[in-house]
matplotlib code that plots the C-alpha trace (Angstrom):
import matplotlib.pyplot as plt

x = [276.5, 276.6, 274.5, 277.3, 278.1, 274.5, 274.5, 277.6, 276.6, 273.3, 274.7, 277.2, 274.7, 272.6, 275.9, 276.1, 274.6, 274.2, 274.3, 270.6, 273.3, 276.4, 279.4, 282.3, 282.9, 283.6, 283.9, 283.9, 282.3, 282.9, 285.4, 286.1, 284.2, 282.1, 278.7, 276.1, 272.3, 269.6, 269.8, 273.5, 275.6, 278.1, 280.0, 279.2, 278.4, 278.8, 276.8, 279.3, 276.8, 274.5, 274.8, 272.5, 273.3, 271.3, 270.3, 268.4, 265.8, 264.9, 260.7, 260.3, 261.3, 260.6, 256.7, 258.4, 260.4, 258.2, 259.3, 261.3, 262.4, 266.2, 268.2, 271.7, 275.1, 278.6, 281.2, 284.2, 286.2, 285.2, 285.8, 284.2, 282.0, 277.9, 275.7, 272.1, 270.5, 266.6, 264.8, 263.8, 262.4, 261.3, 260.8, 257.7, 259.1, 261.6, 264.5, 263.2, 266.6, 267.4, 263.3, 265.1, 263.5, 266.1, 265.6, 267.4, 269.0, 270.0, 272.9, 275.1, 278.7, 280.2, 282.3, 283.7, 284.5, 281.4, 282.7, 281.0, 281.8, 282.2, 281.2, 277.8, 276.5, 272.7, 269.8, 266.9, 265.3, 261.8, 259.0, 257.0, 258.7, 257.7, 258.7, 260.4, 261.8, 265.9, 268.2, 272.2, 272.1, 274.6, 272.0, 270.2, 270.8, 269.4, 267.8, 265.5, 262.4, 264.1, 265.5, 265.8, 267.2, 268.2, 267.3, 268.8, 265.7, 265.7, 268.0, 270.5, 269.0, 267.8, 264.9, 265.0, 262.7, 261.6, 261.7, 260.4, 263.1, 262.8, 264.7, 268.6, 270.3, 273.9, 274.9, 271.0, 268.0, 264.2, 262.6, 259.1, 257.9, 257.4, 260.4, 260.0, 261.6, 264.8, 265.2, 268.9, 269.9, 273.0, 275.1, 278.7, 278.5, 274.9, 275.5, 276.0, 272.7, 269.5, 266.5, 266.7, 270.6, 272.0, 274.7, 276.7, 276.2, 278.3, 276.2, 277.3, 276.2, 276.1, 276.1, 272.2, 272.1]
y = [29.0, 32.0, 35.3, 37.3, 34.3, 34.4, 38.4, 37.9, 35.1, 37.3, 40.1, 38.2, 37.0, 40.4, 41.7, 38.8, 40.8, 38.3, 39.3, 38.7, 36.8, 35.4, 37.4, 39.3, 42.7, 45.2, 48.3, 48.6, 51.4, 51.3, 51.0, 48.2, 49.7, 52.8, 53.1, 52.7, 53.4, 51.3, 51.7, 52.8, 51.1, 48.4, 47.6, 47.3, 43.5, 42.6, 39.0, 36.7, 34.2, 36.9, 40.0, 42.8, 44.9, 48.0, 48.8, 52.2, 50.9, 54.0, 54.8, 53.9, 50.0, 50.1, 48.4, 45.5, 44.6, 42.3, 40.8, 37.1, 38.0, 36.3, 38.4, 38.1, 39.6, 40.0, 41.4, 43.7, 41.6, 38.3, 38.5, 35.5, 34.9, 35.2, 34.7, 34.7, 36.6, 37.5, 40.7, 40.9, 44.6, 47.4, 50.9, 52.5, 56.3, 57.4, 59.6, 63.0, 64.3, 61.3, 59.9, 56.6, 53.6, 51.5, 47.9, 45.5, 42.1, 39.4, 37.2, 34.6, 35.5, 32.3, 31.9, 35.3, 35.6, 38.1, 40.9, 44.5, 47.8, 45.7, 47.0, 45.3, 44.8, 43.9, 42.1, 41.4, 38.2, 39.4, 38.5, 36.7, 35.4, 37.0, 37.0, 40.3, 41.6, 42.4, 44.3, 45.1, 48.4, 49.1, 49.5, 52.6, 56.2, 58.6, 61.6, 64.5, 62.3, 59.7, 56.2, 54.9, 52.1, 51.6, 48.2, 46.9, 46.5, 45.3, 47.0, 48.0, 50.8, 51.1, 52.5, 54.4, 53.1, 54.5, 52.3, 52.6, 50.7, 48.5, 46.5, 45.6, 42.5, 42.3, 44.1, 44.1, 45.8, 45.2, 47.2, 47.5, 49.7, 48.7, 46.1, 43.0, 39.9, 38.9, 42.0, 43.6, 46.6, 48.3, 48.5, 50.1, 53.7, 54.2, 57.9, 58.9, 57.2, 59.0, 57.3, 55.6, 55.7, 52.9, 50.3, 47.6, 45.6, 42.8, 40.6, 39.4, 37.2, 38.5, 35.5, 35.9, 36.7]
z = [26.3, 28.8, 28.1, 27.3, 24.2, 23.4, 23.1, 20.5, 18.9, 17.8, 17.0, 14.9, 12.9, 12.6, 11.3, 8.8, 5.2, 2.5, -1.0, -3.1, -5.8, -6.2, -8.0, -6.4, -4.9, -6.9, -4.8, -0.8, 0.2, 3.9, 6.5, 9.1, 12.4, 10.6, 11.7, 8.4, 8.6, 7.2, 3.5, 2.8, 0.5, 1.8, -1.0, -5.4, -6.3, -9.8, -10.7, -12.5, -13.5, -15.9, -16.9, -17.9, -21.4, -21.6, -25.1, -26.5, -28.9, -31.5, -30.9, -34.2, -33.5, -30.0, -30.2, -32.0, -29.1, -26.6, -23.4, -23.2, -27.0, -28.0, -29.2, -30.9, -29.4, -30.3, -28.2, -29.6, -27.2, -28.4, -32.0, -33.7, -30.6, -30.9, -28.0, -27.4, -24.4, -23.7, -23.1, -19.8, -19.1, -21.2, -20.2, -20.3, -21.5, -23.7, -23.6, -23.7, -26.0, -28.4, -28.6, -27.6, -24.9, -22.6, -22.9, -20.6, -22.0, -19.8, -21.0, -19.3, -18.4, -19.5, -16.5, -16.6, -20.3, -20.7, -18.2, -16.9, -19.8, -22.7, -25.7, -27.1, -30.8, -29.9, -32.7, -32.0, -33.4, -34.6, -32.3, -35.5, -38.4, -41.2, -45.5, -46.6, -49.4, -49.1, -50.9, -51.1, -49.0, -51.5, -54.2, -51.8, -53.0, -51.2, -52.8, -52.4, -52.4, -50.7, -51.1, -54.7, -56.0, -59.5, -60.9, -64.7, -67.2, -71.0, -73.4, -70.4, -69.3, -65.5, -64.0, -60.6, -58.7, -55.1, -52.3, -48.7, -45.8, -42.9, -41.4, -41.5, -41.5, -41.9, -45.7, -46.7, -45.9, -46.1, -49.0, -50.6, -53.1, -57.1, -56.8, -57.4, -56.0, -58.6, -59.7, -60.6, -59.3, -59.6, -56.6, -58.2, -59.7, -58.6, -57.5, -60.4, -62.0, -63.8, -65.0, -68.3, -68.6, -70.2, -69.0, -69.1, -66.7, -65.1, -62.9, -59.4, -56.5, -53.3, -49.9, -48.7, -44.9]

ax = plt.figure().add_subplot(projection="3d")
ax.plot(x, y, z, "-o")
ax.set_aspect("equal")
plt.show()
């Protein structure tokens, strides 16, 4: 090989830039024979083998979140479809306007069929299993004092009875106050409700989470 083949040959291969992962272009965002500098973009890369969703985590569940948690998703554009990814980076401030704290979930693209701007419903598995108390968040009313429910006692009347709420699963919620686990509470007409009232009741069974 002559020095002039050498010379091309080298500067070939420092022209060669190889991506950090695999996926496809995107975006190019330079021209055949344009002059770059260290440091400016070449072209947008999006990673076809995982993905990243950005979620914004409320302060007040943020400290429940812990790194290498799973956590469920479902995709408007894969009705039926539920996949599992794992959190993978936390921030360490919140958004100064809605008090909320980016995390950053890693999921698998499934060969494409997970694709960049789709529309994300994200739940996090908690980080240690834990007994609750759950209730049809049809039976909440909220009122001045705050979240009641109204739960059927002897004789057909029902007692309103003040609960605090945690966590939400589906058509339930975690409660806990003076209920009690098997307790009925009224989940049609409860708007309308005042302590003591009586009814008639017609029991139904709602399909646990």
């Amino acid at each position: 090989m002559g020095v002039i083949d050498a010379e091309l040959d080298l500067s070939i291969r420092q022209s060669v830039i190889k991506a950090p992962f695999g996926g496809g272009v995107n975006a190019k965002l330079t021209e055949v024979g344009q002059w770059v500098r260290l440091g400016d973009p070449l072209v947008e890369i999006i990673a076809t083998d995982e993905l990243e969703i950005n979620v914004d985590v409320p302060e007040v569940h943020f400290s429940k979140i812990r790194l290498n948690q799973t956590a469920e998703i479902r995709f408007e554009a894969l009705p039926g479809v539920k996949l599992h990814g794992t959190v993978h980076a936390l921030s360490s401030s919140a958004d100064p306007e809605d008090r909320t704290f980016p995390v950053k979930v890693s999921v698998a693209a499934r060969n494409g069929q997970v694709r960049p701007g789709m529309v994300a419903e994200v739940t996090f598995a908690p980080s240690r299993p834990r007994d609750v108390l759950i209730a049809p968040k049809d039976a909440l009313v909220e009122r001045d004092t705050g979240w009641t429910v109204f739960v059927s006692g002897a004789g057909g009347t029902v007692k309103q009875t003040p609960v605090r709420l945690g966590e939400s699963v589906d058509a339930w919620t975690e409660v806990s106050g003076e209920v009690s686990a098997g307790d009925q509470v009224v989940i049609l007409g409860n708007e309308r409700l005042r302590d003591g009232q009586s009814v008639d009741p017609q029991f139904r069974e709602l399909p646990k989470p």
